[in-house]
N, C-alpha and C positions, 0 to 999 in steps of 0.2 A: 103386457106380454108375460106369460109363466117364468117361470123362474125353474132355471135347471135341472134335474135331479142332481143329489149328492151323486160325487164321485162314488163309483163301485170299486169296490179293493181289485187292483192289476198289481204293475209290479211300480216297486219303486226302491232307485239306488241311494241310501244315504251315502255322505260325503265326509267320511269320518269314522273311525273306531275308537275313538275316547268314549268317557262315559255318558258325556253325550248323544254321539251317534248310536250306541250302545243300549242306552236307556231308549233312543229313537228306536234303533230296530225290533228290541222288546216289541213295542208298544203297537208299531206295524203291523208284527209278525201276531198279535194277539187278536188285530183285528181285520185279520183275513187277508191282509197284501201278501206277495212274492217280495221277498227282501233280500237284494246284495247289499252288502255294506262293503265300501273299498278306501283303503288307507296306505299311505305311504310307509309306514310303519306298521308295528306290533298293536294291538288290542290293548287300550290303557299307554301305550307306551311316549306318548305326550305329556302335556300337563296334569293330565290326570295321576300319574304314578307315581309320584312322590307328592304329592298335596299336602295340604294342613293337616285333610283327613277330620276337621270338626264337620256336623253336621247343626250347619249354625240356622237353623229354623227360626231364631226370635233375634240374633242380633245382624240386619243384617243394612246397618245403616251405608252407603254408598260413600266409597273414597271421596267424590265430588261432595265438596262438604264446606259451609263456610270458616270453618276452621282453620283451612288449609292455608286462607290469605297469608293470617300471622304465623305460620309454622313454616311457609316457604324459603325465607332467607335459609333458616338453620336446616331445613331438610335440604336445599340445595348446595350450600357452600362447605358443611359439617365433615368431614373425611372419614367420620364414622356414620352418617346417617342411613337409615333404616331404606330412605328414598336417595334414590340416585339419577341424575337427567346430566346423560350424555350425549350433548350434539353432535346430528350426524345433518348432512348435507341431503337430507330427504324432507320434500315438501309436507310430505303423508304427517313426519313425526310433529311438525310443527303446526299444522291443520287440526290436529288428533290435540295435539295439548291444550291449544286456546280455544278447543269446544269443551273440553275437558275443564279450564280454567272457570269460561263463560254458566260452566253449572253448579260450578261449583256459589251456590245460593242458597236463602231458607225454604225459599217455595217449590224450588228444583229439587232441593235434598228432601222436605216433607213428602213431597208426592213421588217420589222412587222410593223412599221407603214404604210408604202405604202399600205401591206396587207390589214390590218384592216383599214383602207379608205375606201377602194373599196367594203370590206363587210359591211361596215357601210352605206355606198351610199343606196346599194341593202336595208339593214335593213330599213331605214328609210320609200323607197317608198312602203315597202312590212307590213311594220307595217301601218303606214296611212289608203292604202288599206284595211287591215283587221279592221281601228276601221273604217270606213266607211259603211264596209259592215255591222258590225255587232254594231253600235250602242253605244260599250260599253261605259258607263261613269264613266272615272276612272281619272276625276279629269288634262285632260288633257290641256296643254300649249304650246305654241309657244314662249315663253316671251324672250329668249335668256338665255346666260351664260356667269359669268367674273370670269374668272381664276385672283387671287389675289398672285401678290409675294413679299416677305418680304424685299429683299436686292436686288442691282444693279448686281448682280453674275447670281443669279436664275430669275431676269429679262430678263438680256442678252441672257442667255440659252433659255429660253422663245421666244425670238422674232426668233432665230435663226430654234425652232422647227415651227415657225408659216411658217416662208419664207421655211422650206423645207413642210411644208405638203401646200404651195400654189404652189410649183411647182410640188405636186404630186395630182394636180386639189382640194384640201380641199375646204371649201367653205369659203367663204369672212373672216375675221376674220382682229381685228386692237387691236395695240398695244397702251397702254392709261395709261396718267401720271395719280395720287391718284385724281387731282381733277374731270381730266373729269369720271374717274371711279365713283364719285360720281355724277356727271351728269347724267350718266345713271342708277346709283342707289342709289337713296338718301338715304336709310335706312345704308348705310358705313357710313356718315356724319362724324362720331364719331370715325372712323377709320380708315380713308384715310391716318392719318401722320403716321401709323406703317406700309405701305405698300410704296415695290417701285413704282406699275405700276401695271396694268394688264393688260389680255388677252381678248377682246368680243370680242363672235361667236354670233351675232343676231340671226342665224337661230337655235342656240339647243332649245330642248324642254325639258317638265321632265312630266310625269305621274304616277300612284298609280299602281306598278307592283300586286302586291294583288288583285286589283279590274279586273286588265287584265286580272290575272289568272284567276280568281272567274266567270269574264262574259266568258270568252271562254268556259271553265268547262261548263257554264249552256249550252251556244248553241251547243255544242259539241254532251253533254249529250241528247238533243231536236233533233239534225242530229242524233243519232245514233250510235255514236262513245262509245265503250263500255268502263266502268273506273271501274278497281279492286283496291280499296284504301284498307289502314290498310295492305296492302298485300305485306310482305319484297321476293325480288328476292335474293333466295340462292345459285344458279347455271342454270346449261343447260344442256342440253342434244343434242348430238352430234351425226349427223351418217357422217361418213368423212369429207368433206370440207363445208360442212353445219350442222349451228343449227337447231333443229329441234322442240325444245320448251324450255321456261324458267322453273325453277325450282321454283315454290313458294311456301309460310308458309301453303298458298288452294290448295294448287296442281301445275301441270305443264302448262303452255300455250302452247298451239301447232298454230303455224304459217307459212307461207313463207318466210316472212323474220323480220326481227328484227335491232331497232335502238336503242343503249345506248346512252339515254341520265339522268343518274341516278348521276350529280353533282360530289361530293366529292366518292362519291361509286362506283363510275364508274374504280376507279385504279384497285381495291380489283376483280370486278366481272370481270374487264380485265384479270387481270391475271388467272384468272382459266380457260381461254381457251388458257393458254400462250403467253398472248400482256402484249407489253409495252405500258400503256397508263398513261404516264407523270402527272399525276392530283394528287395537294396536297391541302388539305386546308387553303386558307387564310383568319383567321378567323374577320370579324369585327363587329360595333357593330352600333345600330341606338337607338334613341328618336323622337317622332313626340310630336309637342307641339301647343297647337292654338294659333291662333295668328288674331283671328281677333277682333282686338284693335287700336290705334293711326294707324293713317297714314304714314308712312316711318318708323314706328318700325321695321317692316319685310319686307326683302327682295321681291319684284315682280320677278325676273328674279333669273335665276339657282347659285350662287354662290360657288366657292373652293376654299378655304384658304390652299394654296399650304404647306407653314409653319409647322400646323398642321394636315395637310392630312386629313382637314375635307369639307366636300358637304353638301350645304343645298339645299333643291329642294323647294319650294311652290307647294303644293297639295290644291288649295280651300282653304277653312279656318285655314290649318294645313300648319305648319314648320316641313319637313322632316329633321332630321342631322343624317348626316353617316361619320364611317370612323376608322381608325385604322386597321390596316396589324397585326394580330398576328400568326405567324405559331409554334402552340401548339395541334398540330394533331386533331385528332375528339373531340374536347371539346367545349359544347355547352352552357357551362354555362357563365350566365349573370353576368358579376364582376362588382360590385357597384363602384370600380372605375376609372370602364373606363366610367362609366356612367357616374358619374359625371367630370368625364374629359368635355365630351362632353358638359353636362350643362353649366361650366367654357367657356369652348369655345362659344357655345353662347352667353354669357354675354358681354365676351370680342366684339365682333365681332358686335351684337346688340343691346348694352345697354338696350334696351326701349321695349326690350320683357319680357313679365313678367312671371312668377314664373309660370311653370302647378304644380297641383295636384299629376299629373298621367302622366308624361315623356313619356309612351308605351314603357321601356328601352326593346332592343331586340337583339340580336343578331344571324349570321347565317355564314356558311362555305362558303367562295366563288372556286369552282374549278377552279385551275387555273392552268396553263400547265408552264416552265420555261422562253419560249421565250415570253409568251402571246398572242401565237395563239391559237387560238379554233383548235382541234380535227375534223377535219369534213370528211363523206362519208366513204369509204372503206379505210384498213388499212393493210399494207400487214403481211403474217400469219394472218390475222384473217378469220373464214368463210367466205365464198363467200356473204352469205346472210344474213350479219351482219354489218350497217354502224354507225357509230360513231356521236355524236354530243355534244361534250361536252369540259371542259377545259376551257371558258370565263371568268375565273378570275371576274373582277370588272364592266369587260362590258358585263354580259348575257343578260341583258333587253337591251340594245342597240342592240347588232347583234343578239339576237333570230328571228329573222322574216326573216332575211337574210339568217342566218344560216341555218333553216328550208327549204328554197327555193332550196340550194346548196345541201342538203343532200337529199331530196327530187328528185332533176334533177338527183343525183348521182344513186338512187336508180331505176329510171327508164332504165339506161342503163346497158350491162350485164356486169359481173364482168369479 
């Protein structure tokens, strides 16, 4: 029997206004669909708006990691640790950890890195593309990135994951004792004797995920592309092997086809069409602080103080810091001190940044899936006319423009 023709561009509602769904409806609306995009919130206004903000292309090794065995006691009992695991009385949190636990392995960790290479490749040249076409300015860099580590253990580990993601073609990347780290970033000066060595990638970048959001939203909205905000998806409606509209707080959307990419809410609204869709939140937290003052006070290039599990990106005149893993289910609320965790750590880290007023303290849910692959395209049991985009954990602004691409190609072929 022949085999289908590709789907012809109709309409289709994404499930999401992060940079996800965002970079989704780009990518739609480029290749001829009718696009509503419908979000409970603002545009960017999830996890995407206060992020890391690095555009980490080459390091993009998976939380699930055999490492984690021996780091667990102190990441769990520690009263300052980077990780926090607070039980709650939900089956979900405890199913999601010991699949999470279960990958954490060599041959699990090698081949999600492989993975996520190759979709970070695609991310990179598809995101470029898109600030090209469109202009936006959100504060972006090419400056590079130095992954910093404390002790000769997690140095080691370090060189061994560089040499395997150069033979899974990664891009240039070298391994560097405290001084030359300071060579290439004088603003460590002060810091280089509590570190073994790091990790430069020249090529990463880092940009203002907010601002991406914010300028795609406006060109979106100028093409055409229709956006129901304020407007939470409660369910679907189903005639056999296809969805045939969303369920919203305004009413239903009726479409052709349909793509989840609704973050940490994406488990919840999977399951009501009976999927398993792996996604739990990993909650962290960010300050953006200015920093245009003394010369080498602040960092030029992307930096993570592997240690503390914190990222600082330069956005323009502003120092982005992110970081901290808490899995404490849907809680969104700002604890003053993990904030000030993070202020501590810039001090340490920067000496000669001074004091802001007004930190921006923020935090948001990252979805993240157990192995650390994204969700992407059709998924079996689910409608035919239903594809998936979701699950990026810590890297959604790196592989969203990727992602978008793959789910995108996926959605043009028949199911």
């Amino acid at each position: 029997m022949a085999k289908p023709p590709p789907l012809s561009p109709g309409h289709v509602v994404v499930v999401g206004a992060g940079i996800i769904g965002l970079g989704m409806a780009w990518c739609l609306h480029r290749d001829g669909w009718q696009v509503t995009v419908v979000d409970r919130g603002q545009p960017g206004g999830g996890a995407s708006g206060g992020n890391g903000a690095q555009l980490s292309y080459s390091y993009v090794q998976p939380l699930a990691d055999p490492s984690i065995w021996r780091q667990l006691p102190k990441l769990l009992l520690s009263s300052d640790s980077p990780l926090k695991f607070r039980p709650r009385p939900d089956p979900y949190q405890w199913s999601w950890g010991l699949r999470f636990l279960a990958a954490c392995r060599d041959d699990v960790s090698r081949d999600t890195t492989a993975k996520l290479l190759a979709l970070a490749a695609e991310s990179r040249t598809a995101f470029e593309a898109m600030l090209s076409q469109t202009g936006i300015d959100a504060d972006f860099s090419a400056t590079g990135k130095l992954v910093l580590y404390p002790d000769l253990a997690s140095f080691d580990a370090a060189r061994r994951q560089l040499d395997l993601q150069a033979r899974l073609g990664g891009q240039p990347q070298t391994a560097l004792t405290p001084a030359q780290c300071v060579a290439v970033e004088p603003a460590l000066a002060e810091y280089a004797m509590r570190i073994a060595g790091g990790i430069h990638t020249p090529s990463e970048c880092a940009a203002d995920c907010l601002k991406v959001c914010e300028g795609l939203h406006q060109r979106l909205v100028a093409a055409g592309v229709r956006f129901e905000l304020g407007c939470e998806v409660t369910g679907w409606v189903r005639n056999g092997d296809r969805v045939v509209a969303v369920r919203t707080t305004t009413g239903d959307l009726a479409a052709d086809a349909f793509v989840l990419a609704a973050g940490t809410a994406s488990a919840p609204l999977g399951r009501q069409l009976g999927l398993d869709v792996p996604v739990y939140p990993l909650k962290g937290y960010s300050i953006t602080l200015p920093v245009d003052g003394a010369a080498n006070a602040a960092p030029r290039m992307s930096v993570t103080d592997i240690a503390r599990k914190v990222v600082f990106a330069r956005l323009g005149k502003r120092l982005r810091v992110a970081g901290m893993v808490e899995l404490v289910g849907e809680d969104r609320r700002v604890h003053r001190d993990r904030i000030d965790a993070l202020l501590s750590t810039t001090r340490n880290v920067f000496p000669h940044i001074g004091d802001a007023l007004d930190p921006e303290p923020w935090s948001g849910l990252r979805p993240a899936t157990p192995t650390g692959l994204p969700l992407l395209g059709r998924t079996p049991g689910a409608p035919v006319n239903l594809l998936l985009n979701t699950g990026h954990g810590a890297l959604g602004f790196t592989l969203a423009m990727g992602s978008a691409e793959r789910v995108a190609r996926a959605l043009r072929q028949p199911a």
